[in-house]
N, C-alpha and C positions, 0 to 999 in steps of 0.2 A: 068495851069498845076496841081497845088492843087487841083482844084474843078475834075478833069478827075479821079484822084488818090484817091480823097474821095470817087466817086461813084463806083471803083473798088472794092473797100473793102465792100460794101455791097453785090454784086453782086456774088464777091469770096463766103461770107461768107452765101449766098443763096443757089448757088451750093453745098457747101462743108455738108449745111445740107441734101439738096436732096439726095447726095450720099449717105449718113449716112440712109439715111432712107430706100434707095432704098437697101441697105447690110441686116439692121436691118429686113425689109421683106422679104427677102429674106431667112436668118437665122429662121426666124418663121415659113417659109414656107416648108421649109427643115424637121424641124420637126414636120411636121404632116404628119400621117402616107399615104404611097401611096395609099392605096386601096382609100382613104379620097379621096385624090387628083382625082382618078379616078372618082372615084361618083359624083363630082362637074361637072366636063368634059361633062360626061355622059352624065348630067342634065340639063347642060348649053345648048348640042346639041340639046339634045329634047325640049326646048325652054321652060325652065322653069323658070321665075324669081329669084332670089336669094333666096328674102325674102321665099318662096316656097320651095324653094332647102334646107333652114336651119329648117324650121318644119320640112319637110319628113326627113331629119337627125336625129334629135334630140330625134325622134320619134324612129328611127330605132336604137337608144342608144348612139349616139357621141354624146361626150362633147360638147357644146355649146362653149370655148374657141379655140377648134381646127376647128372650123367651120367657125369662124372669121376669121383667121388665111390661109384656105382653100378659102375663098371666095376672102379675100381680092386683088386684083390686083394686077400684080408685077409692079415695077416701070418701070413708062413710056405707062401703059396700060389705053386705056380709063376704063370711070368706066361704071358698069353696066348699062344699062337704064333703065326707070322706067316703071314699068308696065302700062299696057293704064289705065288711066283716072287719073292714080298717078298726082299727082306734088311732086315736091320737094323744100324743100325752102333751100335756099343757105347754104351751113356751114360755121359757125361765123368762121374768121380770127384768126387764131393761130399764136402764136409766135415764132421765129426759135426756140428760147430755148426747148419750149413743144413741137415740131412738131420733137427735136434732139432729147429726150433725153424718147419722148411718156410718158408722167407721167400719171397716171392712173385720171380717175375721181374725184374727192371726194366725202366722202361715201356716203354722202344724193344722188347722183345720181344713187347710184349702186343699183339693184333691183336685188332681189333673182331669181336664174334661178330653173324655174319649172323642177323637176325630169321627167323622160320619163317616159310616159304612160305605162301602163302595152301593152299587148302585148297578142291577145288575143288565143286562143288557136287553134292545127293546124285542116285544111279543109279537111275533109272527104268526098270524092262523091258530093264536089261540094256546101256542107253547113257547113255554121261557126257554132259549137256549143256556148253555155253559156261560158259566162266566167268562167274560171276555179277559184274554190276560193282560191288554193293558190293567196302569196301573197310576195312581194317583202322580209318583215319583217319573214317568216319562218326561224325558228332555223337553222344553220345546224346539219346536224347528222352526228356523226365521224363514221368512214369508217376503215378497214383495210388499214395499210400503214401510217395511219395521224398519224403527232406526235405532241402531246400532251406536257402539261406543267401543275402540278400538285404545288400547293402551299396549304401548310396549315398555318394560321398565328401563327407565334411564334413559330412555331413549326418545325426548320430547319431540322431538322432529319429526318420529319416526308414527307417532301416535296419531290420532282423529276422535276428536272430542265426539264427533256427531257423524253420521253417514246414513243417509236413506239406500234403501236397497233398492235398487231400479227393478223395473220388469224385466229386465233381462237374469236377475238376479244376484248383480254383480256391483258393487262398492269401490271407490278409488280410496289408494291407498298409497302415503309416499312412499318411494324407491319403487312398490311392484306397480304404480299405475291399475290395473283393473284385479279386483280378486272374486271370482263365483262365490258367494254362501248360501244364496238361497235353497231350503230343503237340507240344511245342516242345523244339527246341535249350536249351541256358543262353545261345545265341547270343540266339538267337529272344526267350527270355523276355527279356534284357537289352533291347532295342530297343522291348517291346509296355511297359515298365515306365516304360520311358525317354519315351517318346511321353505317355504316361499320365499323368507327372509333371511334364512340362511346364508344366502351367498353373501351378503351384505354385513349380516348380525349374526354373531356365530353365538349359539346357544341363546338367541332373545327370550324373554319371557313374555309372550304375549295375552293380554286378557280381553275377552268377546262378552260388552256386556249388551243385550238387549233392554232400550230406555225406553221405549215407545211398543206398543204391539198393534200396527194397523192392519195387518195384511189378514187377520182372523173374524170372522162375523157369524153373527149369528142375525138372522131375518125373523120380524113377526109382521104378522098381517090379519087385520080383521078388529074385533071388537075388545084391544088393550089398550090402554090410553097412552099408551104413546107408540104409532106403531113408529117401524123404521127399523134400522138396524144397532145393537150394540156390537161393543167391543169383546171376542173370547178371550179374557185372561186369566181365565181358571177354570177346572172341568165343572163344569157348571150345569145343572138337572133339569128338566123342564119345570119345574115348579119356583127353581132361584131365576130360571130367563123372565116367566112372567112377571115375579118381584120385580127384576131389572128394569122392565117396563111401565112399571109402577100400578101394574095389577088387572082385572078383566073391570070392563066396563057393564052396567046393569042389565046390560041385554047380550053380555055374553053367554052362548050355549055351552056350558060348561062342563057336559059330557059329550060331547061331539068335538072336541081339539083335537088336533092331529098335526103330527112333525113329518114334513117331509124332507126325505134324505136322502142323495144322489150317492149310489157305489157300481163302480163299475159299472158304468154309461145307463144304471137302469136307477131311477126313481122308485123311492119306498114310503110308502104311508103306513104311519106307527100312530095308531090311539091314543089320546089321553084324558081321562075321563077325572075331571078336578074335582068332583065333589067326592069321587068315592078317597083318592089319593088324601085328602083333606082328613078324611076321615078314617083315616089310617089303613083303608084296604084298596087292595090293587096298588102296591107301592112299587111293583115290580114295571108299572107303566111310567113310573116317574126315572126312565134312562137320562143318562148322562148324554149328551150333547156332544158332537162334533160341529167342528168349524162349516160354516156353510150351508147346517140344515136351516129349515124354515118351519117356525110354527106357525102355525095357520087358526085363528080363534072366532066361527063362523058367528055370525050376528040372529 
């Protein structure tokens, strides 16, 4: 009767991690966002292997932690198969403890995740141009609307916790009363502030930090569930704006999207065809966004 009662307590206590675990992914899985979730599905349908499904992601600008996360299985689901000619060798034996409680690698294991590819610029009549030379690392330039944070060192009096940038583009400031920055660096305004306050502060150190970015937008319209406008605070792709919006809704045409983009006083309509980008071709449609375009996602 002993020996029956020993091997229950192991058994209990194998269960009781599985449960834990199958919560624990569940909880993970929860917070990645839906459109995520959808793009996995997608991908999975068109028959694309994981390892496959996580470059065309990662590409397309998600996290490589939420992709993990996305892929992974829920409990009780076979796991993916391996692509033809793969093998696999077996995964080493865990312990209920780390299989409870998932403890990360240690650090010699952990390798740097490569940033996503630039993104190359959008197709005109059917040909990609040259890579555009911007570049990830461009300054931003403050805008109407942004609020700004002015410090000069030592110099409390002299500083401005908070300052909105008018439409004129101009910020008060004590000693100079009005200073232009809008369409500058915080590099830019730091040196026009600096120079400025000279006569007053000889040699000040001033620093421009931008707190707020309202003056940048991007516009959606049509069939995303939430249209309206976000905020641009990062060079952000057409496939992370519709994320941002938290995704196409059931009746969106999802090869019929299209960005439009204002350059020199002429309007541009740029394609983008979500099911093929999903599925890792026509990536070159998934450009990178400037402030002010509008996607458009027809019903």
């Amino acid at each position: 009767m002993a020996g029956v009662v020993g091997m229950r307590r192991p058994i209990s206590f194998g269960l009781t991690c599985l449960l834990f675990t199958g919560i624990l992914t569940a909880q993970k899985q929860e917070a990645v966002p839906k459109d995520l979730m959808e793009y996995v599905r997608q991908a999975r349908k068109a028959g694309l292997a994981d390892s496959q499904i996580k470059l065309n992601a990662v590409r397309a600008g998600w996290p490589p932690e939420d992709l993990d996360a996305a892929l992974e299985p829920p409990s009780g689901a076979p796991a993916a198969k391996p692509e033809a000619g793969e093998t696999r060798k077996p995964a080493p034996k865990k312990s209920g403890f780390r299989r409870f409680w998932r403890l990360p690698p240690p650090a010699s294991a952990i390798k740097a995740t490569e940033p996503p590819r630039a993104v190359n610029e959008p197709v005109r009549d059917g040909v990609a141009p040259a890579a555009s030379p911007k570049t990830a690392g461009d300054e931003y330039l403050i805008g109407a609307g942004d609020v700004v944070q002015v410090s000069v060192w030592g110099e409390q009096s002299a500083s401005v916790p908070s300052a909105v940038v008018r439409p004129d583009g101009k910020i008060s400031v004590p000693l100079l009363k009005e200073v232009a920055i809008a369409g500058l660096t915080p590099t830019q305004a730091e040196k026009t502030i600096t120079e400025q306050l000279d006569q007053y502060i000889k040699g000040a150190n001033v620093t421009v930090v931008v707190s707020q970015i309202n003056s940048k937008k991007i516009y959606l319209l049509g069939a995303v569930k939430k249209e309206g406008t976000i905020s641009y605070t990062y060079r952000m792709t057409v496939m992370q704006a519709l994320s941002e919006a938290g995704g196409l809704t059931d009746y969106a045409k999802r090869r019929k999207i299209y960005v439009i983009r204002s350059e020199d006083k002429k309007k541009d309509r740029l394609p983008f065809d979500y099911n093929a980008v999903v599925k890792g071709e026509r990536m070159e449609l998934n450009i990178t966004l400037e402030p002010g375009d509008t996607i458009v996602v027809p019903h």
